[in-house]
C-alpha positions as CSV (number, residue, x, y, z in Angstrom):
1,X,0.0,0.0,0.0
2,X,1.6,3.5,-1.2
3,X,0.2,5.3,2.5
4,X,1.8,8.8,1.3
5,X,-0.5,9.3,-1.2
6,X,-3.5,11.3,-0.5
7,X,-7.0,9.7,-1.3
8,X,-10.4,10.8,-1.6
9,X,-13.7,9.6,-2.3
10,X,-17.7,10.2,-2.2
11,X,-18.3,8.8,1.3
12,X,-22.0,8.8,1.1
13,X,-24.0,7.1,-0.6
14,X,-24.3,7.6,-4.2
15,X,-27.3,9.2,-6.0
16,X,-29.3,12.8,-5.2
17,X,-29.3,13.4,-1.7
18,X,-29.6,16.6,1.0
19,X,-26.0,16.5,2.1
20,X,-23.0,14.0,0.3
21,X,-19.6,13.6,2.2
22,X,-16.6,13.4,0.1
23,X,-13.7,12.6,2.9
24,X,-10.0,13.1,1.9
25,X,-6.9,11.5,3.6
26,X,-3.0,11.9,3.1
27,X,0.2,14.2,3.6
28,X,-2.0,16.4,1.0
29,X,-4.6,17.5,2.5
30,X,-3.2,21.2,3.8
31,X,-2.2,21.5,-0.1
32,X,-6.3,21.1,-0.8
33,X,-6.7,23.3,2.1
34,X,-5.0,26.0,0.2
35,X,-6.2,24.6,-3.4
36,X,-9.8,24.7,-3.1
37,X,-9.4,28.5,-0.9
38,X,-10.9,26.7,2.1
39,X,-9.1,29.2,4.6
40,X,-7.9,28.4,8.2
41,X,-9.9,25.2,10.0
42,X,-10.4,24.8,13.5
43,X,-9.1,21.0,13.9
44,X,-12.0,18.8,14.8
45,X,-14.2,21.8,14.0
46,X,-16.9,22.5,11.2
47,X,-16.6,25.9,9.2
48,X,-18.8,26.9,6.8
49,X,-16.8,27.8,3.7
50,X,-17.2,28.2,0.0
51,X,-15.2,26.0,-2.2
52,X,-13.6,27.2,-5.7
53,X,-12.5,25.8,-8.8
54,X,-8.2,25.3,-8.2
55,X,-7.7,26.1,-11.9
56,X,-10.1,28.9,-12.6
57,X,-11.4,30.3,-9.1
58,X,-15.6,29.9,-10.1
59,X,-17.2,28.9,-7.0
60,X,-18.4,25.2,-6.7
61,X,-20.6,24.9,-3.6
62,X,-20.9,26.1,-0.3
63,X,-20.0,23.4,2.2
64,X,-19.0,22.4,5.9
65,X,-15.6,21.6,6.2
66,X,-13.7,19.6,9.3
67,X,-9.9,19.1,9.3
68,X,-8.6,16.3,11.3
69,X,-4.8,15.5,12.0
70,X,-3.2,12.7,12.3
71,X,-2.8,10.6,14.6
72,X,-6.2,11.6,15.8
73,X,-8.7,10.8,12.8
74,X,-10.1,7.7,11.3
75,X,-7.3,6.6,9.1
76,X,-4.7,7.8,11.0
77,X,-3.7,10.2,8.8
78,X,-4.6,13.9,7.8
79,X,-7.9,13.9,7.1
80,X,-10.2,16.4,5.6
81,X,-14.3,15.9,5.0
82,X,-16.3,18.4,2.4
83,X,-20.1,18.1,3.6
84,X,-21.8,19.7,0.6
85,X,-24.5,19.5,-1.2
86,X,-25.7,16.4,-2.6
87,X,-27.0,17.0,-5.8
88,X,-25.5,14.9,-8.4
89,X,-23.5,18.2,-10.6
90,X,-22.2,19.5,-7.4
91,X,-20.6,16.1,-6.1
92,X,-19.2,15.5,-9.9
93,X,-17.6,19.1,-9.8
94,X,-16.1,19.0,-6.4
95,X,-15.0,15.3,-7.5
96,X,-13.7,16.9,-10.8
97,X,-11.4,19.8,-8.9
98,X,-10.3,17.4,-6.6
99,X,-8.8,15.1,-9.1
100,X,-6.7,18.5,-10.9
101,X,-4.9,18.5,-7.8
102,X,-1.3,17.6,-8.0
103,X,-0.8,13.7,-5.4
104,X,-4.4,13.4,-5.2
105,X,-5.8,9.9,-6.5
106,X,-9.6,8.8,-6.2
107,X,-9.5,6.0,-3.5
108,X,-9.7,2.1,-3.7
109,X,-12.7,0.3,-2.3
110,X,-11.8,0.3,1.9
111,X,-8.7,1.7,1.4
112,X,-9.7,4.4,4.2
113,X,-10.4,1.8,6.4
114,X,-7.4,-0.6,5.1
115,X,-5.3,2.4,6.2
116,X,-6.8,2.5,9.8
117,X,-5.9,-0.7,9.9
118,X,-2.6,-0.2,9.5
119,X,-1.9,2.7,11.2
120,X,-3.4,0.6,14.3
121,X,-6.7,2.7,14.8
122,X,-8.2,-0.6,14.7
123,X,-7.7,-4.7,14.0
124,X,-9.0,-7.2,11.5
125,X,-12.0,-8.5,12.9
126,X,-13.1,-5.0,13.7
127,X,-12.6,-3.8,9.9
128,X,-15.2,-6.8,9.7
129,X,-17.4,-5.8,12.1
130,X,-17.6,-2.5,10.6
131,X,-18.4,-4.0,7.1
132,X,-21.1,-5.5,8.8
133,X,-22.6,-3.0,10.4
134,X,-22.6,-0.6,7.0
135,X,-23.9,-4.0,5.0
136,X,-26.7,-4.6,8.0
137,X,-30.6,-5.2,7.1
138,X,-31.9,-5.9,10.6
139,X,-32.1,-4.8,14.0
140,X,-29.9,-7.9,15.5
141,X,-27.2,-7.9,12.4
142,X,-26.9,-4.3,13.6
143,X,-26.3,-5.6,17.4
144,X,-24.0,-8.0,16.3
145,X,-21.9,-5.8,14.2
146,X,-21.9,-3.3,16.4
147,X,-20.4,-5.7,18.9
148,X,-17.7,-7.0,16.8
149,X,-16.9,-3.1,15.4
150,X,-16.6,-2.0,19.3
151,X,-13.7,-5.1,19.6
152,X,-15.3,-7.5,21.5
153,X,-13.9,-10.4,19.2
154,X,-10.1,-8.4,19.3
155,X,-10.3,-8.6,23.3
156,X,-10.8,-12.3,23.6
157,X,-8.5,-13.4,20.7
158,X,-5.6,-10.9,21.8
159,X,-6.1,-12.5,25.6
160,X,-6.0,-15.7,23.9
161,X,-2.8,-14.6,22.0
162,X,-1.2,-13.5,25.1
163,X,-1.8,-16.9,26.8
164,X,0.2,-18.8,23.8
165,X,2.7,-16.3,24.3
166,X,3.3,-16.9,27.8
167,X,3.0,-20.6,27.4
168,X,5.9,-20.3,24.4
169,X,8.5,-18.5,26.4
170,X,8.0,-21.7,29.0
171,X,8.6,-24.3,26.6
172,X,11.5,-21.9,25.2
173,X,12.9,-21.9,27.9
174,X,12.7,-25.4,28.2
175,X,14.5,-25.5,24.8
176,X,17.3,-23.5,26.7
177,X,17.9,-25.9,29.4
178,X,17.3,-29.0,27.7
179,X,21.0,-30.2,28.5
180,X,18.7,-30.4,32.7
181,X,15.6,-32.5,31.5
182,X,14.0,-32.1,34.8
183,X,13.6,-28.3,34.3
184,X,12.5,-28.5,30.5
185,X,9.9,-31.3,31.1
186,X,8.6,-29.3,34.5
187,X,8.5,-26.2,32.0
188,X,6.6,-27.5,29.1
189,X,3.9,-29.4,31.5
190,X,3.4,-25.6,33.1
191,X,2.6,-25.0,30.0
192,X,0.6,-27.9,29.0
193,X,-1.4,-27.0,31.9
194,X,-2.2,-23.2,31.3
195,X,-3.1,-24.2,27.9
196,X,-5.3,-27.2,28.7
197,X,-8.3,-24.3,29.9
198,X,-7.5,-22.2,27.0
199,X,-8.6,-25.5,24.9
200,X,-12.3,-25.5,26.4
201,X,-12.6,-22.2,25.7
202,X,-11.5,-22.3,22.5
203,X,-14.1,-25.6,21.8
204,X,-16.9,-23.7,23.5
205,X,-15.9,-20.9,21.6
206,X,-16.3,-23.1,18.5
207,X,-19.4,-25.1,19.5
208,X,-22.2,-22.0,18.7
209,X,-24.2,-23.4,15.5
210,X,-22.9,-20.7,13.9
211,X,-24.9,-18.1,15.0
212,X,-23.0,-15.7,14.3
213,X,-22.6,-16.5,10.6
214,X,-26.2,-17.0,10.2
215,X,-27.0,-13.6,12.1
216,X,-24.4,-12.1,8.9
217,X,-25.9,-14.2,6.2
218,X,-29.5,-14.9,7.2
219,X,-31.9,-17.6,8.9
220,X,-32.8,-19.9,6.1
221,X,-36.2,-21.1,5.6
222,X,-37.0,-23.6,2.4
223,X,-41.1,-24.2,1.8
224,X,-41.5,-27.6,0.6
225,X,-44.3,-29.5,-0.1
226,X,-46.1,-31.8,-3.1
227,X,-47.0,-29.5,-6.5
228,X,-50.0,-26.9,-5.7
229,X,-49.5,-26.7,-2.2
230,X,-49.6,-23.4,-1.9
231,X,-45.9,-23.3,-1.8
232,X,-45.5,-19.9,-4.0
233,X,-48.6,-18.1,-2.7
234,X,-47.4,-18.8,0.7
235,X,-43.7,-16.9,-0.2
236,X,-45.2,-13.8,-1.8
237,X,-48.2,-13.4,1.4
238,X,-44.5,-13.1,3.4
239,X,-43.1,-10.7,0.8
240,X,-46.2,-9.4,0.7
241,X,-45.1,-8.5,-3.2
242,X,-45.3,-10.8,-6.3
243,X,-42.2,-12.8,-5.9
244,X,-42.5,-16.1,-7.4
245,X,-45.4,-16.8,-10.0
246,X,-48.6,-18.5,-8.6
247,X,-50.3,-21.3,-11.2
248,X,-52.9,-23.8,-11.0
249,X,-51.0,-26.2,-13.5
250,X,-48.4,-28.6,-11.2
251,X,-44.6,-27.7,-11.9
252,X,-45.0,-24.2,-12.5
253,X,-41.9,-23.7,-10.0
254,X,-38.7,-25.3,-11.6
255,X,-36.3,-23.3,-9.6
256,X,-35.5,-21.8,-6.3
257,X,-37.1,-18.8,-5.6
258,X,-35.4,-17.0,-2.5
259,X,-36.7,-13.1,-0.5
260,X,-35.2,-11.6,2.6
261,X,-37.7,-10.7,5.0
262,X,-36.8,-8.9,8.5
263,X,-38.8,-10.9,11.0
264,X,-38.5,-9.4,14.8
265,X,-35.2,-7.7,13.8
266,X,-33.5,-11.3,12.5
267,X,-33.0,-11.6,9.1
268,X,-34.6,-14.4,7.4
269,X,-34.1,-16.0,3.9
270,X,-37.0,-18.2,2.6
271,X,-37.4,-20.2,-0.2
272,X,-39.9,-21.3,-2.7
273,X,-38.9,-24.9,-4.4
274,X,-39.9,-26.9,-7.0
275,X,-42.8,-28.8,-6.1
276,X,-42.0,-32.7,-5.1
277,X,-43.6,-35.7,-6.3
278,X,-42.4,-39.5,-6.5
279,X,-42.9,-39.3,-10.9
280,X,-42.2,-35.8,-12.1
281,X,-42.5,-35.0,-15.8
282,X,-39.1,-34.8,-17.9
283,X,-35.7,-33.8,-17.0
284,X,-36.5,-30.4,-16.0
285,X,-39.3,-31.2,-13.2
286,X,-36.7,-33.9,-12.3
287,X,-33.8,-31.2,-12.4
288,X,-36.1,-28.7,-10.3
289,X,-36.8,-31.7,-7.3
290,X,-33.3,-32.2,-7.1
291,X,-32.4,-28.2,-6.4
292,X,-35.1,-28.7,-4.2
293,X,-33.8,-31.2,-1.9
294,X,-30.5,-29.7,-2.0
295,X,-32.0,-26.1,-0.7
296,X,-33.8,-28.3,2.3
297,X,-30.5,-29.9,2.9
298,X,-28.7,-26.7,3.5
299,X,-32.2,-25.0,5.6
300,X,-32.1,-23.8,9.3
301,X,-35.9,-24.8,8.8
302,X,-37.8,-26.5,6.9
303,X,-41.6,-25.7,6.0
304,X,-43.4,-29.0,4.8
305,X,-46.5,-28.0,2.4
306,X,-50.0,-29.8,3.0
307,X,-53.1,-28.6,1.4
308,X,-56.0,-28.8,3.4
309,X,-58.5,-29.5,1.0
310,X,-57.0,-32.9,-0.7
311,X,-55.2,-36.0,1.1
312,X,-52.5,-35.6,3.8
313,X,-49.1,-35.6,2.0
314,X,-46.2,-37.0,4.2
315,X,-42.4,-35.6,3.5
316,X,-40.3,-37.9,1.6
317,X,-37.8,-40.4,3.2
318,X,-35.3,-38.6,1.8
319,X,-36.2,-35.2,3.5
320,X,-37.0,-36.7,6.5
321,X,-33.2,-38.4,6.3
322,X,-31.9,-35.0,6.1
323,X,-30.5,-33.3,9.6
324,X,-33.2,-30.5,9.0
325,X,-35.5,-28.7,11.5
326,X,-38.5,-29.7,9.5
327,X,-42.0,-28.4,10.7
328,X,-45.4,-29.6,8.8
329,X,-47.8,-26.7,7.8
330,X,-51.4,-26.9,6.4
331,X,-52.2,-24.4,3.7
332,X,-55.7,-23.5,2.3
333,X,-57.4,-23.5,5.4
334,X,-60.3,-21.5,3.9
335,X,-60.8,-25.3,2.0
336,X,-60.8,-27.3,4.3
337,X,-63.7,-30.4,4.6
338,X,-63.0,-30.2,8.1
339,X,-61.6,-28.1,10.2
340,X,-61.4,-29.6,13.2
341,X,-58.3,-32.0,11.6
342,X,-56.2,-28.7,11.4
343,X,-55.8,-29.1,14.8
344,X,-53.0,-31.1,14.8
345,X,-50.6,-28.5,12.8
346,X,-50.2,-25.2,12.1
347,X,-52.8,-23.5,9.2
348,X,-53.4,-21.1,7.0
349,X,-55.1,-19.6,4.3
350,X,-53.4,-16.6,2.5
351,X,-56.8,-15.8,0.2
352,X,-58.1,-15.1,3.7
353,X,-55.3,-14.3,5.8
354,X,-56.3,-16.8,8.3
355,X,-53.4,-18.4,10.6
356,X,-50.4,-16.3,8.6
357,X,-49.4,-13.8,11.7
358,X,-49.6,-17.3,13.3
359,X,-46.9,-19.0,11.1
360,X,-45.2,-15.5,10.4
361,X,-45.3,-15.9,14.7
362,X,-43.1,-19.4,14.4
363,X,-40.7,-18.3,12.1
364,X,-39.8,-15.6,13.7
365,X,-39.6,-18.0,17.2
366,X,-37.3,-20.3,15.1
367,X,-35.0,-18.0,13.9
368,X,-34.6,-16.1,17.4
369,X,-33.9,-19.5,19.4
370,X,-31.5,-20.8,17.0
371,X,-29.6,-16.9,17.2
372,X,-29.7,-15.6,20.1
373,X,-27.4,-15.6,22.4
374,X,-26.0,-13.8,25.3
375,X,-23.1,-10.9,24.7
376,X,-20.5,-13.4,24.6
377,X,-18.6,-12.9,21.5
378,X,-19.4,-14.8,18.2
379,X,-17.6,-16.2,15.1
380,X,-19.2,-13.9,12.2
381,X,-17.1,-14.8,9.0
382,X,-15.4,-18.0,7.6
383,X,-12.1,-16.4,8.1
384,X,-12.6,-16.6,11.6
385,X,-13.7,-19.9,12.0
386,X,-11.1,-21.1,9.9
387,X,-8.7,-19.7,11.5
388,X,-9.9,-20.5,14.8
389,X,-10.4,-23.8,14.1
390,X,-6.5,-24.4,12.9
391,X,-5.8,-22.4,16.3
392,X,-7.5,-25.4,18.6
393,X,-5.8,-28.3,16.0
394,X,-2.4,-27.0,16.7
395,X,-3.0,-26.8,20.6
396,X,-4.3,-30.3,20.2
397,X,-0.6,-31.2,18.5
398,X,0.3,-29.6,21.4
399,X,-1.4,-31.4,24.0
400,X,-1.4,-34.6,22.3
401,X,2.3,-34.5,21.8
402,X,5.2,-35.7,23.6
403,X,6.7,-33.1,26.5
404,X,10.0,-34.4,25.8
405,X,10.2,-33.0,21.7
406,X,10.4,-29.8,22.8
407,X,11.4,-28.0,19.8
408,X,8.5,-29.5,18.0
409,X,6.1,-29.0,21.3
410,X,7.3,-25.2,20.6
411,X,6.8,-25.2,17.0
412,X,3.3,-26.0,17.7
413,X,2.7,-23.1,19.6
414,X,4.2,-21.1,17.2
415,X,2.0,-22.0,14.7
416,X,-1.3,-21.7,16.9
417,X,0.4,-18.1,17.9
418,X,0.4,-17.3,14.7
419,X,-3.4,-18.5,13.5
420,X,-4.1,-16.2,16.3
421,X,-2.5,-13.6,15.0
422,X,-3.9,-14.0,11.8
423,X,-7.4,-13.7,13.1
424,X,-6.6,-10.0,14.4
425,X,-3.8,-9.4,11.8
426,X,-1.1,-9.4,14.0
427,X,0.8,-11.3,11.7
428,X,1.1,-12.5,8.5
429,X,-1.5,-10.3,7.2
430,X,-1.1,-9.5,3.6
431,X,-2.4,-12.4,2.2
432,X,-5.9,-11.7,4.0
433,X,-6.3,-8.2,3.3
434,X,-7.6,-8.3,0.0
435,X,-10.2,-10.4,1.1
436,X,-11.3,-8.6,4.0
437,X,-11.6,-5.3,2.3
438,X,-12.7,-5.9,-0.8
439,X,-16.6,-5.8,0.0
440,X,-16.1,-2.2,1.4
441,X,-17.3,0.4,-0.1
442,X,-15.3,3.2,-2.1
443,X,-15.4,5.7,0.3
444,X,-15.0,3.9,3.3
């Protein structure tokens, strides 16, 4: 990263708006100071100024303007933010005179919050976090962002780190006086003991059912159930829009139809599949029952289709042989013959709206029991868990090995020091950066 040049971007979101921020950040900024005939700033103050063309002096907008210097700003670095006017001419002039300047370059998606990162304003997982929080549809993804932005997941893996540490220098110094085997034994079972607590944690750590992914990515809910079931009509009631197309003739659906809905503040996925039946129709019907048994496979919940006014329909073996939270649910309860057989499952009719804040009532119980959770900190991303995951392996090397190796007792710890590491960005960092910055957006 070339951290002496000065970048700047449209930090707000794009399109016509009462006020767009277009934030600046670099060894530059005084020069743009002086360029756009800001005046003196109060640091950490706004001033209403009026901002002119550098090559020809016309005015460009009036705006608020706060200077912030480093180290105490966002990036780290000089920082200046324009709060003008949002209209769409006035962000592309201000844009346009900025980019005349002499070591100005329009910024990189997250490159102002890559270089917090590395001018320590704030870790890995908390550059997640704050992805998170700006990607957030719901009131818990909001929570839980907020949470991991705020460091909660840096506090426990940098305790973590600082355990391994500890434990390394005893079976280092173990290595040093290995020529008196009493001492280096006693010094790597020290060791072996500290660590043996930091194990649990680490499973328990581990053993949450992904919550915190599914908080990130959604709750998943598939709707299955034979052809005409009221599969489709039941997904756009929840949308309450015309998502998926609703059709007396059987096999209408051939794909997978998904909507995110916000249920209670927990973000919920749900899907409309192909209907299924023991002897579809032609390799496409045949195509569509196999995406659909592949959706239910990878469901949080499972919604199994009856219609009330035709024969009970029972899920297939092969659904019910899936590890699925399946739930049977009676649609076209307005047909029934008789009611009184509803009883014994959930109902409803979406041409009369009978039983729907009912069922809209137990999804919105599923997805809260299977997510929440106490304050305790949370794996949100496959990174994490990855790397987690290879931190507790190597401690199992570790524990499982022989006290007496110790050089390879120590390189064990090293390389679960350095997973650690990893996770925060500590160490060995570059090859993860990309990744974890990429989904930002320009101007953050």
């Amino acid at each position: 990263m070339t951290g002496q040049q000065t970048i700047f971007a449209l930090s707000s979101g794009s399109g016509t708006a009462g006020v767009a921020v277009i934030r600046l950040s670099g060894p530059a900024v005084r020069l743009v100071v002086v360029a756009l005939r800001i005046g003196p700033l109060v640091l950490r103050t706004a001033r209403l100024v009026r901002l002119c063309d550098p090559a020809t002096g016309a005015t460009l907008d009036t705006a608020l303007a706060l200077r912030f210097l480093a180290p105490d700003s966002y990036t780290g670095e000089d920082v200046l933010e324009l709060h003008v006017h949002g209209g769409r001419a006035v962000v592309a002039a201000v844009l346009g005179a900025l980019s005349k300047i002499d070591g100005l370059r329009l910024a990189e998606p997250g490159e102002f919050t890559r270089r917090a990162f590395h001018n320590g304003k704030m870790d890995l997982t908390e550059a997640e976090g704050l992805a998170d929080l700006i990607a957030a549809e719901t009131e818990a993804q909001r929570r839980q962002a907020l949470r991991v932005a705020g460091g909660t997941l840096r506090t426990l893996y940098e305790g973590w780190r600082q355990q391994l540490i500890e434990a390394i220098a005893l079976v280092e110094a173990a290595i040093d006086f290995s020529d008196e085997a009493d001492v280096a034994t006693d010094a790597v079972n020290q060791a072996r003991d500290r660590l043996i607590g930091l194990r649990a944690l680490i499973a328990e750590h581990l053993d949450d059912k992904q919550r915190g992914e599914i908080m990130r990515d959604g709750f998943r809910v598939v709707i299955a159930g034979p052809p005409n079931a009221g599969k489709s009509s039941l997904l756009n009631a929840l949308a309450r829009r015309d998502v998926a197309i609703v059709s007396p003739i059987p096999g209408t659906t051939r794909d997978v139809i998904e909507t995110r809905l916000d249920l209670g503040g927990y973000p919920v996925i749900v899907s409309d599949t192909a209907g299924i039946r023991p002897c579809p129709d032609g390799a496409i019907e045949q195509e569509g029952i196999r995406r659909s048994y592949v959706s239910a496979g990878e469901a949080d919940l499972v919604l199994w289709l009856t219609d009330s006014s035709g024969p009970a329909s029972e899920p297939p073996d092969k659904l019910l042989g899936q590890d699925v939270d399946l739930r049977r649910v009676s649609s076209k309860a307005d047909l029934a013959p008789n009611p009184a057989l509803l009883a014994s499952t959930p109902s409803f009719s979406v041409k009369t709206g009978e039983g729907l804040p009912q069922l809209i009532g137990l999804l919105t119980e599923a997805a809260r029991n299977r997510l929440d959770s106490s304050d305790a900190p949370l794996i949100t991303t496959a990174r994490q868990r990855a790397l987690v995951t290879e931190t507790a392996s190597r401690l199992d090397d570790f524990l499982g090995g022989s006290p007496l190796d110790t050089e390879l007792r120590a390189e064990d710890l090293r390389h679960a020091a350095q997973a650690i590491g990893r996770l925060t960005g500590r160490v060995d960092v570059e090859d993860v950066l990309d990744q974890v910055f990429s989904a930002f957006c320009i101007g953050k």
